[in-house]
C-alpha positions in Angstrom: 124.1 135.2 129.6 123.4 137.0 133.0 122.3 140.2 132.7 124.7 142.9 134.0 123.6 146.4 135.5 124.6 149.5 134.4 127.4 151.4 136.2 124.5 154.0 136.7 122.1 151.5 138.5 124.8 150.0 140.5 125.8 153.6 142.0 122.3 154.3 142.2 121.5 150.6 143.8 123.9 151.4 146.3 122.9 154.2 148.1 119.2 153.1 148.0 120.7 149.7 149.5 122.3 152.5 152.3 119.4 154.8 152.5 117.1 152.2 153.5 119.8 150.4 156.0 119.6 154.0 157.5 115.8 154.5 157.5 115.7 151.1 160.1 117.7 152.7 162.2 115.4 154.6 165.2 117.0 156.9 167.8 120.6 156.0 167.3 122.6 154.8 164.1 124.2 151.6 165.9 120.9 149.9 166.8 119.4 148.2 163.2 116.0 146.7 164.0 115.5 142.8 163.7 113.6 143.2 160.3 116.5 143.8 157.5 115.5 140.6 155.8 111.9 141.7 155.2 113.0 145.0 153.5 116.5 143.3 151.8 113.6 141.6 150.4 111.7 144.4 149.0 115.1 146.1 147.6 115.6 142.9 145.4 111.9 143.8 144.4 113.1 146.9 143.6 116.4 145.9 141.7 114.5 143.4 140.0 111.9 145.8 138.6 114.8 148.8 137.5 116.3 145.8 135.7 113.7 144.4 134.0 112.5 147.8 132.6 116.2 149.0 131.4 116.4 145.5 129.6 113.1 144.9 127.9 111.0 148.7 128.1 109.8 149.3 124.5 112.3 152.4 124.6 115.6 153.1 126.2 115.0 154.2 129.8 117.1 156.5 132.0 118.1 154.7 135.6 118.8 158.2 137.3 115.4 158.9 136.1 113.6 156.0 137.0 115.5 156.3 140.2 114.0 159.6 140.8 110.7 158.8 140.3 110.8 156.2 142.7 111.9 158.2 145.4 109.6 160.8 144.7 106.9 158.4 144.9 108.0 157.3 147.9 108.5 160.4 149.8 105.7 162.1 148.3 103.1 159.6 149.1 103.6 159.8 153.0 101.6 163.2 153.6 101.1 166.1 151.3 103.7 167.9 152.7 106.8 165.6 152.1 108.8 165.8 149.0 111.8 165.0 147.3 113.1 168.2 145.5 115.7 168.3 142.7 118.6 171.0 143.3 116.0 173.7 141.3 113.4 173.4 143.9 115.5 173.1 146.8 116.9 176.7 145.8 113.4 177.9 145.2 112.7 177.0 149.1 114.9 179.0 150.1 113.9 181.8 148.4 110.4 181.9 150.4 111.5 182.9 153.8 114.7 184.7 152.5 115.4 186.4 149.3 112.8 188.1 147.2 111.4 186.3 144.0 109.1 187.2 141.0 105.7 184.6 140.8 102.2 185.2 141.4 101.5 185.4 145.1 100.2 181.9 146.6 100.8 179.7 148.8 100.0 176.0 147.5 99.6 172.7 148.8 98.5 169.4 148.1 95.6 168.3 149.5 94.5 164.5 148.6 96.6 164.7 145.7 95.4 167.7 144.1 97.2 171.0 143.7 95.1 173.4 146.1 95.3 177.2 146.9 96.4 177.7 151.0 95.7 181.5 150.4 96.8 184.4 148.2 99.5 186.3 149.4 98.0 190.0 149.7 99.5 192.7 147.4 100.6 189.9 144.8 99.0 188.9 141.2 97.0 186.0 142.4 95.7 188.1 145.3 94.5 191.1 143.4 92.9 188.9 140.4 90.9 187.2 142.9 91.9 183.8 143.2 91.1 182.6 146.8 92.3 180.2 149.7 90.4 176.3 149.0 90.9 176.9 144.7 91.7 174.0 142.9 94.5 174.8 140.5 93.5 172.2 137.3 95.8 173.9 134.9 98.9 176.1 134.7 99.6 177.5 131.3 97.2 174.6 129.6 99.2 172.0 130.9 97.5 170.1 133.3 97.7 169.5 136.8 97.5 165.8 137.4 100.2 163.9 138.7 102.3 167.2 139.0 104.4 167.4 142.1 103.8 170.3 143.9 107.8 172.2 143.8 107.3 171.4 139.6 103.7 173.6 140.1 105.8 176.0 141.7 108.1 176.2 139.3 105.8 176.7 136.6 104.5 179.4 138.3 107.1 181.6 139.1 109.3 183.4 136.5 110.6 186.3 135.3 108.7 189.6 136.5 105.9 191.0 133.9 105.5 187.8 132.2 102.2 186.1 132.3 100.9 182.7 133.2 97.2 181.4 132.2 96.1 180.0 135.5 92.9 177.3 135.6 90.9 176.9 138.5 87.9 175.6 139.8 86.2 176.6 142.7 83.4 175.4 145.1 80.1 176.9 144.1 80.9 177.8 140.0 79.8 175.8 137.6 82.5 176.5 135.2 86.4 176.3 135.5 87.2 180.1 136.2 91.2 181.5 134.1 93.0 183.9 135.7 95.9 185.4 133.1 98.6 186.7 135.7 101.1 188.9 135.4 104.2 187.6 137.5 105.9 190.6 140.0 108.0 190.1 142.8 106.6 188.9 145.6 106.7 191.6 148.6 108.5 190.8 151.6 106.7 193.4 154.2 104.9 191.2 156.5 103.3 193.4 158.9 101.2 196.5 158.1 99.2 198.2 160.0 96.2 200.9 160.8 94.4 203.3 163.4 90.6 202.0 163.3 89.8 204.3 165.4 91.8 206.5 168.3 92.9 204.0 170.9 92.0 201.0 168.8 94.7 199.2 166.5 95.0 197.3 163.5 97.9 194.8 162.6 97.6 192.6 159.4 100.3 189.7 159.4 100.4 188.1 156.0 103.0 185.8 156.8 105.9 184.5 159.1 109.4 185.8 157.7 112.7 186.5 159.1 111.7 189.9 160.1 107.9 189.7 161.2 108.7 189.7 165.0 110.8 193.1 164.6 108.0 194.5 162.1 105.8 193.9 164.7 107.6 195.3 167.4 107.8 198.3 165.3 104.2 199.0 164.4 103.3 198.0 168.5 105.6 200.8 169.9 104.1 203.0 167.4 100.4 202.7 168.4 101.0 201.9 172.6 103.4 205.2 172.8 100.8 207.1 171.1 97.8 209.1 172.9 97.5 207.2 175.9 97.9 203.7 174.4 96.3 201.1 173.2 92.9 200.5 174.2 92.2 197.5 171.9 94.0 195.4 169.4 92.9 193.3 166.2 95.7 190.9 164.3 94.6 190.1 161.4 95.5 186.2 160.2 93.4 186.2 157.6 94.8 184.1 154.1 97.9 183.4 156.1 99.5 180.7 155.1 102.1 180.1 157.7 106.4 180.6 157.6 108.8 180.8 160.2 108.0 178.5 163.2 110.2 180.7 165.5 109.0 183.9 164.2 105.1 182.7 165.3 106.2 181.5 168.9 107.7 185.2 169.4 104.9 186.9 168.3 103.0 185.0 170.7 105.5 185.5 172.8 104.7 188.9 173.0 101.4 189.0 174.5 102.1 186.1 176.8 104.0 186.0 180.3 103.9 182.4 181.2 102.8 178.9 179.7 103.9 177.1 176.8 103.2 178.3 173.4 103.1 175.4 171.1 104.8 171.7 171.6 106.2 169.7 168.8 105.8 165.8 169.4 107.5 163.4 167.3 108.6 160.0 166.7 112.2 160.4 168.1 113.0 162.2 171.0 115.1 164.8 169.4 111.9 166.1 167.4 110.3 166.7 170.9 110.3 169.9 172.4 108.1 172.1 174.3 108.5 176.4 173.9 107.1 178.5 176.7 106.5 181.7 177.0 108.7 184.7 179.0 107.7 187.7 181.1 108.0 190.9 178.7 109.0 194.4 179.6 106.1 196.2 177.7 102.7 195.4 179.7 100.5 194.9 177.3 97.1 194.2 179.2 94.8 195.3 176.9 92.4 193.3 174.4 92.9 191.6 171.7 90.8 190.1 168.9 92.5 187.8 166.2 91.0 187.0 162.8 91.3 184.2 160.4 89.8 181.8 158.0 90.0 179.0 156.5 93.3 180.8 154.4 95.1 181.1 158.0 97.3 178.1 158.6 100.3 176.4 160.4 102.2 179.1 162.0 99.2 181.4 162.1 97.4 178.8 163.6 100.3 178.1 166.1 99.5 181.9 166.8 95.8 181.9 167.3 95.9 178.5 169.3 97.9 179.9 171.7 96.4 183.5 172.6 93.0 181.0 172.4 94.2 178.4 175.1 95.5 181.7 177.4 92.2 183.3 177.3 94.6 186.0 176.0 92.9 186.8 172.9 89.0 186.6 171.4 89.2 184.2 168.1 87.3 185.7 165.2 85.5 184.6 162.0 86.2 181.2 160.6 87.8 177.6 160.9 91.9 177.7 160.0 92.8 175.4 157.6 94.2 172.8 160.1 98.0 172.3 159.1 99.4 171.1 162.6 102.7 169.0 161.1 106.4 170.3 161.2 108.6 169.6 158.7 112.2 169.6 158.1 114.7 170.3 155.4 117.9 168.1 154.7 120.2 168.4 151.5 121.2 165.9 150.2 123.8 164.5 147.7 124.5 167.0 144.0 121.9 169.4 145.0 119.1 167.5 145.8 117.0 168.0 149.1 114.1 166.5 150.7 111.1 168.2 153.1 109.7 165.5 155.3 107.4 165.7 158.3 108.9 165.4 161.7 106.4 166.0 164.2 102.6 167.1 164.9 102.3 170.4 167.1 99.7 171.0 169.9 98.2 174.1 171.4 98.8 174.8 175.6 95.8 172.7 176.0 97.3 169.9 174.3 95.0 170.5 171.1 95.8 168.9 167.8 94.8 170.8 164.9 96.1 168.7 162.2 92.6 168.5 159.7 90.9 170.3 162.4 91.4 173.7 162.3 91.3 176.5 165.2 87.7 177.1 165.6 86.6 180.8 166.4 85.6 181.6 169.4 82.9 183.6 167.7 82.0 182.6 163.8 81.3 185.6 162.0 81.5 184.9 157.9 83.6 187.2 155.7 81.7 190.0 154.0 81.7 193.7 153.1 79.3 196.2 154.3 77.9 198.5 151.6 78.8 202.3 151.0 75.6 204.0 153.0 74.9 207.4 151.9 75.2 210.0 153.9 71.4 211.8 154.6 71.1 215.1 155.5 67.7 216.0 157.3 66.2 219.4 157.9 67.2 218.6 161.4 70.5 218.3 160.6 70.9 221.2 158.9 69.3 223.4 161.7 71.5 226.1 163.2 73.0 224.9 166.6 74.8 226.7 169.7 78.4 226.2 168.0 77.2 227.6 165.1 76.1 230.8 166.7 78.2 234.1 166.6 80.3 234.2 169.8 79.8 231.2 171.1 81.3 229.8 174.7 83.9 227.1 173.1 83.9 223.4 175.0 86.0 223.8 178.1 89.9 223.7 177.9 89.7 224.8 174.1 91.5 227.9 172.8 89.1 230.7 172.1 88.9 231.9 168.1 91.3 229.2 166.8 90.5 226.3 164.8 90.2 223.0 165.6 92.0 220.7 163.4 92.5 216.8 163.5 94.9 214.9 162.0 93.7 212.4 160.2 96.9 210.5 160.2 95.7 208.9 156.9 98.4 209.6 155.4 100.9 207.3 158.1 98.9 204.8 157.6 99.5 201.7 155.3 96.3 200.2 155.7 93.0 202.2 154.4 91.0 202.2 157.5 87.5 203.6 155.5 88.3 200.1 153.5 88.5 198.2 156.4 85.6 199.8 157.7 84.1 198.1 155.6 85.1 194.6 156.1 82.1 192.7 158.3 84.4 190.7 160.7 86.9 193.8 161.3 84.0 195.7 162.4 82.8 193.1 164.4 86.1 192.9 166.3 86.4 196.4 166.6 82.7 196.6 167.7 84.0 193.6 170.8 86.7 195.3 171.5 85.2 198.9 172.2 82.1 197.4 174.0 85.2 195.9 176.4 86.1 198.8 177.4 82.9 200.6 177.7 81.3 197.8 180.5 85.3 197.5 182.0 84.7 201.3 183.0 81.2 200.4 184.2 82.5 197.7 186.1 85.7 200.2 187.4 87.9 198.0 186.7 
């Protein structure tokens, strides 16, 4: 006797039958290329296999699961960004540009079929314990790794606030697999903080791209240029910044450039084709700016720093990005289920691929912080001098007898600036960015 499908493999034969029908279809949905025969072929493959294994498997098999798999396997095995996401994920993506959520803080990805750290988010678990961008995440809870798609890693990892999770790593240069035991906490949302290096010289540290990071930044912009004469010097910080909002990156570039494109996104079709350019902005900002990152910064931060680079707009500090240059899209699908699938490559204004590459600094200055120096006090310094005498003339256009206080202004600050004083490549780029304007004055311009 012939053997009959299930009800649930027919429905499920069905719309693979249609989703591939679909999938010839390039630029418009009434043109079917001249190869159905060839991939009719394979889907018979297909049905043949799902039958096989539901009539003779050693134990009773689920179609809708076997179904699943296969499309996983499918989509997941075009790049490591592509996935097929069952209605639990496809919530959780929501969650990372919008609502808040409790996990540990990282941005993950898969990188040749392993589960790798992109970067910590700063101010999370993961970030405080230590774990760092390029980690190889081997176990979650004991369970391994292996074979684990990347939204079920995800999932594993985030849960309800205060509740730990045993995370396994291994990282280039130990020996040994290094455990991090995490407490979970709700991942913050601020995006953009910032700090006074110095007066006339800023600090603003983008973590990632959300859907308020061009109006944060905005914010802590008017705040230093309308304060004591301006800016005279600007780092942004892209360090262990793992990407976000495609819109909110070409605005913040946006913001420092008056002409030129920003970023184009090339793609197979047409539609996924586009170019964004810049716009003349009401604030001149024509002073310097020096912008970090590592091998942590990636996709929209890079989208960032290639295009200040390409402008001459900005100097590029410290080390290669991590070299994401592929766009992706969402679509929902049927009963909750969504897939993320890449729909184009971007290029910097110079027409610069970055896709494995990587921005590469400008200058490559490794990370590294300075050590506390002690203070030492020499007879010399503790000589009497003219201020110190009774009566003495005060500096010109100083009130006589009253006391000269400065504001520290620590306390409006969200960044510690001593700590960041600290860090090699900040002092570096602050170091750039004064010596800028010390030979701009020599050179009156």
């Amino acid at each position: 006797m012939k053997y009959q499908f299930s009800e649930v493999t027919k429905h499920w034969i069905s719309i693979i039958a249609v989703s591939l029908v679909l999938i010839l279809m390039t630029g418009s949905f009434t043109r079917v290329q001249a190869d159905d025969e060839k991939t009719y072929k394979t889907l018979k493959l297909f049905t043949e296999v799902l039958e096989e294994l539901e009539k003779n498997y050693v134990d009773k098999v689920d179609a809708d699961t076997l179904i699943h798999n296969a499309i996983k396997g499918m989509v997941g095995n075009l790049d490591p960004h592509s996935s097929f996401m069952p209605p639990e994920a496809f919530d959780d993506l929501q969650d990372d540009t919008k609502g808040e959520f409790s996990g540990i803080g990282i941005v993950i990805t898969m990188k040749e079929g392993i589960l790798t750290v992109v970067s910590p988010i700063e101010g999370t678990p993961a970030y405080k314990a230590g774990i760092k961008a390029g980690d190889i995440i081997i176990k979650i809870d004991g369970l391994s790794t292996k074979d684990m798609a990347l939204w079920e890693a995800v999932g594993k990892m985030r849960g309800p606030r205060h509740k730990e999770t045993l995370i396994t790593v291994v990282r280039r240069g130990d020996a040994a697999p290094l455990e991090f035991l995490l407490k979970r906490d709700m991942i913050p949302m601020t995006s953009v903080r910032s700090a006074v290096l110095k007066p006339g010289y800023g600090y603003i540290r983008i973590t990632n791209f959300r859907m308020n990071t061009l109006d944060d930044m905005e914010k802590h912009l008017k705040k230093f240029e309308t304060k004591d004469g301006g800016l005279k010097g600007l780092i942004i910080d892209l360090r262990d910044n793992p990407g976000g909002l495609l819109d909110q990156a070409i605005k913040v570039s946006d913001l420092f450039l008056d002409h030129g494109s920003i970023v184009s996104i090339k793609g197979r079709l047409e539609e996924n084709t586009q170019v964004f350019d810049a716009h003349p902005d009401k604030e001149d900002r024509n002073y310097p700016v020096v912008v970090l990152i590592n091998g942590g910064s990636a996709s929209a931060s890079e989208i960032v720093a290639g295009a200040l680079q390409d402008h001459s707009r900005a100097l590029i500090l410290g080390t290669a990005s991590f070299g994401k240059g592929s766009v992706q899209t969402v679509h929902p699908l049927k009963d909750g289920f969504g897939i993320k699938y890449t729909i184009a490559r971007y290029y910097t204004p110079n027409g610069r691929s970055i896709q494995a590459k990587g921005i590469q600094p400008d200058i490559e200055v490794p990370f590294a912080l300075l050590p506390i120096k002690e203070k030492k006090v020499s007879v010399f310094d503790r000589m009497m001098k003219e201020k110190d005498l009774k009566n003495s003339l005060k500096p010109e256009g100083s009130a006589r007898g009253k006391s000269e206080k400065k504001k520290s202004g620590k306390s409006q600050q969200i960044l510690d600036s001593e700590q960041l004083g600290r860090d090699a490549q900040v002092k570096r780029a602050l170091d750039i960015l004064v010596s800028y304007g010390v030979f701009s004055k020599l050179n009156g311009s």
